[in-house]
C-alpha positions in Angstrom: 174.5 91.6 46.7 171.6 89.9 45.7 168.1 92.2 44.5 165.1 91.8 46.9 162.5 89.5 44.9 160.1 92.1 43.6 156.4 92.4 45.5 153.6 91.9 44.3 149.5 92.5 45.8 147.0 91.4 43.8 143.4 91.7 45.1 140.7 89.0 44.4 136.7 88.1 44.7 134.0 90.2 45.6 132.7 92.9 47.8 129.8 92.2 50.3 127.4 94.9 51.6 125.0 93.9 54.6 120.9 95.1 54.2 120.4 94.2 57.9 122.2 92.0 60.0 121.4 88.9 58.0 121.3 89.6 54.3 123.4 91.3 51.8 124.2 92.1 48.4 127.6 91.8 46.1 128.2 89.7 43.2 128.9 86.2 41.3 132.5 86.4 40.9 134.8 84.1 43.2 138.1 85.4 43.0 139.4 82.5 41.0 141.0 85.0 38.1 142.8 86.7 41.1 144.5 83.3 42.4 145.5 81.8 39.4 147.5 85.5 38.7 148.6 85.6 42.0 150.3 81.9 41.4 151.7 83.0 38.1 153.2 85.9 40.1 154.6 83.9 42.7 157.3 82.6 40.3 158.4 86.0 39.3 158.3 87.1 42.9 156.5 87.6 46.3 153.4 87.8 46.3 150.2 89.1 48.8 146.7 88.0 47.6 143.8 89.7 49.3 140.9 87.9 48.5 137.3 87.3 49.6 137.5 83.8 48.5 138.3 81.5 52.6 139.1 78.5 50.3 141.9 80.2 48.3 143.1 81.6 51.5 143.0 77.7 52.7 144.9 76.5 49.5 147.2 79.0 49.9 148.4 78.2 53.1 149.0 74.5 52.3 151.0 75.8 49.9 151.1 76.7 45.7 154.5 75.5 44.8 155.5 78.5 43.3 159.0 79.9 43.9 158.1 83.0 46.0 155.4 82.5 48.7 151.6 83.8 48.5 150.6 85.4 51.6 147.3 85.6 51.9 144.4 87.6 54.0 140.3 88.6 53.7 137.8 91.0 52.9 134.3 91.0 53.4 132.8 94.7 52.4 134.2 97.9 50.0 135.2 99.1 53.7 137.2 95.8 54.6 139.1 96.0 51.6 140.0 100.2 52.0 141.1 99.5 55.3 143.3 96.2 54.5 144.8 98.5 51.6 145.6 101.2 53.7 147.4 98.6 56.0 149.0 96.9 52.9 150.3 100.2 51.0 151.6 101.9 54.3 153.6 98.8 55.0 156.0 99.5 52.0 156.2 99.5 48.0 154.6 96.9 45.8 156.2 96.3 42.3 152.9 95.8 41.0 149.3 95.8 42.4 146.8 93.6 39.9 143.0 94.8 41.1 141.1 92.2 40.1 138.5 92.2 43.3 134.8 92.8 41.9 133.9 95.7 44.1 130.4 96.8 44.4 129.6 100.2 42.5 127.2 100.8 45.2 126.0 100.3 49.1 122.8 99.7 50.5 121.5 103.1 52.1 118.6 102.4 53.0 115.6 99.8 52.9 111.7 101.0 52.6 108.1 99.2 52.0 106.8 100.2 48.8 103.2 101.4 49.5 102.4 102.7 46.0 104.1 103.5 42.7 102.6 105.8 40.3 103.9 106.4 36.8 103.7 110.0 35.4 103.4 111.0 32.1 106.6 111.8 31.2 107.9 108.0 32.0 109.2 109.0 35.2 107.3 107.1 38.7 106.1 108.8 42.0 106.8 106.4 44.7 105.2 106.8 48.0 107.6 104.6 50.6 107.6 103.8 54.3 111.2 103.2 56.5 111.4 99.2 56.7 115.2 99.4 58.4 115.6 96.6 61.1 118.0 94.0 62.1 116.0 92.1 59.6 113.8 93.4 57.5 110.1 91.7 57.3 109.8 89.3 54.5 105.8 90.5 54.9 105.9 93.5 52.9 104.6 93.0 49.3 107.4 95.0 47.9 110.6 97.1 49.4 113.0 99.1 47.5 116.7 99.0 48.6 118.3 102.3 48.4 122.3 102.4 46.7 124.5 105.1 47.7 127.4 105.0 45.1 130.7 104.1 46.7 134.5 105.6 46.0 136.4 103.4 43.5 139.1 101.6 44.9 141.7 101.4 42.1 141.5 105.3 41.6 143.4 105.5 45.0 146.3 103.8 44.1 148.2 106.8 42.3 146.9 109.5 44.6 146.3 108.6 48.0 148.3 105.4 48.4 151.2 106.6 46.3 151.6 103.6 44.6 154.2 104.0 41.6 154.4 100.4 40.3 152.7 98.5 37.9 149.1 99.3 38.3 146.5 96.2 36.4 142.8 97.5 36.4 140.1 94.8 35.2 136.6 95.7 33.9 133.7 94.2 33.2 131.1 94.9 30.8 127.7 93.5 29.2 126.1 93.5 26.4 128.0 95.8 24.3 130.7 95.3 21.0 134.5 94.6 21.4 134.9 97.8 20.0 133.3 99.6 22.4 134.6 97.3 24.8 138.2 98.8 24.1 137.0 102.2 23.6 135.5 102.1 26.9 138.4 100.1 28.5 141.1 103.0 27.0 139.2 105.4 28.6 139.0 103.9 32.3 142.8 103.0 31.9 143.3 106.4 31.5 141.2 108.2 34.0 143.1 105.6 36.9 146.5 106.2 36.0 146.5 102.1 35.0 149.6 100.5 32.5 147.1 98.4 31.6 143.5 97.1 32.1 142.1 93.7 31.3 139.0 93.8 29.5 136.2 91.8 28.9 132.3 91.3 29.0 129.8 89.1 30.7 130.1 86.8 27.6 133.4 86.0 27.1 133.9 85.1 31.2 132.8 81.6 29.9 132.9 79.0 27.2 135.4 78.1 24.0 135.9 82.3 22.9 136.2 82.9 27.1 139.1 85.8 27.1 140.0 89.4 27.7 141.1 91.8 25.4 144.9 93.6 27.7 145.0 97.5 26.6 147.8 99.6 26.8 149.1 102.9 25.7 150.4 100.2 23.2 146.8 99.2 21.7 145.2 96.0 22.4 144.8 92.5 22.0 142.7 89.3 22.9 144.3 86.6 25.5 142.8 83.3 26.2 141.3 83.3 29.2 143.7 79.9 29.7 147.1 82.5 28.8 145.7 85.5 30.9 148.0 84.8 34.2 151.0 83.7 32.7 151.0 86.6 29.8 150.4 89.2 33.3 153.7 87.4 35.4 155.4 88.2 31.7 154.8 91.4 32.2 155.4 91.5 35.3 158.9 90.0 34.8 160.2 92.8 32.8 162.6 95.0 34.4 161.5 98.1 36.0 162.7 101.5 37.7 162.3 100.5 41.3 158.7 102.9 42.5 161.0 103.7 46.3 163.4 102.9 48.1 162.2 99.5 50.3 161.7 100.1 53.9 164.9 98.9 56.1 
């Protein structure tokens, strides 16, 4: 009897929080490090992409040429993409999830006019603020402040409340600081999420002729290309493994 195709869900692009009902905040990144993965995958096996990105979603569904398909569906916010999980891991195990969506660290919590700012002398500032929440807030004021409550990380779930027992891939971004402490810091958050391995890199080397990321494991690390990063992740992800659960029916 032949083995199922192993599974694979790979999450791509960034999270969206709304101000009011017009504006919002996230980040630059489009996802486009989470499809080419995802197609590298889908020669190794099935594959679900969960992306941000409506154009990758659109490309998908014309088709990748891959040998396993890539099913594809959206995200907007850090809440979207909880719920779609909680859909996704209750419908059955993945071989490997690959968490390479750019989640926001934080939400908006609140919006306020600044109506004076006072610095104190120990550095610190005394800020006297007025409520400015509406459906959209006045472009009159001469200065707001956006309050950011701190949201749950995502990929932290994936041992403990979604049970996953596959192949876990974490991805982190830094800026402005050493390769060294780059790996230091990326050992560390491998670690505290129960991640095989995390993909590493900063701000600098997104882009450019050095663009890469450094892949740690409980094996060390070592610099990829940026142009080698998916297919050295389907290698990976081709190697044998103890199946995480028996697969629903």
């Amino acid at each position: 009897m032949t083995a199922p195709a192993p599974r694979f869900l790979v999450t791509a692009g960034n999270t969206r929080e709304m101000i009011d009902r017009v504006r919002d905040w996230g980040n630059v990144f489009t996802g486009n490090t989470g499809l080419a993965i995802a197609r590298a995958l889908a020669d190794v096996g099935e594959v679900h992409l969960l992306t941000s990105n409506r154009q990758h979603l659109a490309q998908i569904e014309q088709g990748v040429g891959t040998r396993w398909p890539v099913r594809g569906s959206a995200f907007t916010s850090h809440a979207d993409l909880i719920a779609a999980l909680d859909r996704l891991m209750a419908g059955g195990a993945f071989d490997g999830v690959f968490m390479t969506a750019a989640v926001a660290d934080y939400r908006p919590a609140g919006v306020y006019q600044v109506t004076d700012r006072r610095p104190n002398a120990d550095g610190t500032q005394t800020w006297t603020v007025r409520d400015a929440r509406a459906a959209k807030v006045k472009s009159t004021y001469p200065a707001v402040a956006f309050l950011g409550e701190r949201t749950e990380k995502i990929v932290d779930l994936f041992r403990g409340r979604w049970g996953h027992k596959g192949l876990l891939f974490k991805f982190k971004l830094e800026v402005g600081i050493t390769p060294e402490e780059l790996i230091r810091i990326g050992e560390a958050s491998r670690v505290a999420s129960g991640a095989d391995y995390l993909v590493a890199n900063t701000l600098e080397m997104v882009e450019g002729a050095n663009a890469g990321a450094y892949l740690i494991s409980n094996q060390g690390s070592e610099f990829i290309p940026r142009n080698e990063l998916a297919a050295r992740i389907a290698k990976i992800a081709s190697t044998p493994r103890p199946d995480p659960s028996p697969r629903p029916g």
